[in-house]
C-alpha positions, 0 to 999 in steps of 0.5 A: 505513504507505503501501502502495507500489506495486512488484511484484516483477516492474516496472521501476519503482515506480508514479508515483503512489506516487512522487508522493506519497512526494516531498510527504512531509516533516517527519514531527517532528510524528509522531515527536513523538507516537511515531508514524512512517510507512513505506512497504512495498512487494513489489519485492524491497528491492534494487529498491526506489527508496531503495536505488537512488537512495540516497534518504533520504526521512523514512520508512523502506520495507520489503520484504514480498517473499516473504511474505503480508504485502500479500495479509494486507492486500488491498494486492495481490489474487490469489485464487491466494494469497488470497481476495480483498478489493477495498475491504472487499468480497468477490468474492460481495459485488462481484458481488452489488453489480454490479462484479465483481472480474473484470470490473467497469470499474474492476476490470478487469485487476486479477488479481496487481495492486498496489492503494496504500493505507493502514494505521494500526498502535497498539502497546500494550506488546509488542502491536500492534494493526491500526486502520485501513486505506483504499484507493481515494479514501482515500489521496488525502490523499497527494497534496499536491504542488499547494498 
């Protein structure tokens, strides 16, 4: 699951998250194994780029909007709603490590923000277990546009 950045209150859908869904193609070789790729992001669906565009990309994407879906998986960080978790780190482990959420360089600004990431998902029967999640440098491999 590639989580998409698109707040319910942008314009648009982050470019770079678009970027990367454009160089995503011929998803056979997954399908082949019963696994699949989406996109969920919190712009409501109606705002979303496929349903504006009548984009027909190789995955599906969802709407988590108006639930705790992307504060569950640390994909947006507000410690109105949640406790915050920025790369698997909490706001006491942050600060002990000297790059506090709240004013760290790159942390700067992130109050209510959208972070990309992805979420590895394995259904045994009617249970689903979740298996893995990367952010930061670990979604790069999303960005093959340049051989």
């Amino acid at each position: 699951m590639h989580h998409f950045m698109f707040a319910p209150e942008w314009d648009d859908a982050c470019a770079s998250c678009s970027s990367a869904a454009d160089g995503i193609s011929g998803l056979h070789r997954l399908h082949a194994r019963n696994t699949t790729l989406v996109a969920v992001s919190r712009a409501p669906y109606a705002r979303s780029p496929p349903f504006k565009s009548g984009w027909a990309g190789p995955f599906p994407w969802y709407s988590s909007y108006g639930t705790d879906f992307n504060y569950d998986f640390h994909a947006t960080l507000d410690d109105r709603v949640a406790p915050v978790q920025l790369h698997f780190r909490s706001e006491d482990e942050l600060a002990e490590a000297g790059t506090p959420w709240t004013g760290g360089p790159w942390t700067e600004g992130m109050r209510g923000e959208e972070l990309p990431g992805v979420s590895a998902f394995l259904r045994v029967g009617a249970q689903v277990f979740h298996t893995c999640s990367t952010y930061g440098r670990g979604v790069e491999e999303f960005h093959n546009g340049y051989p």
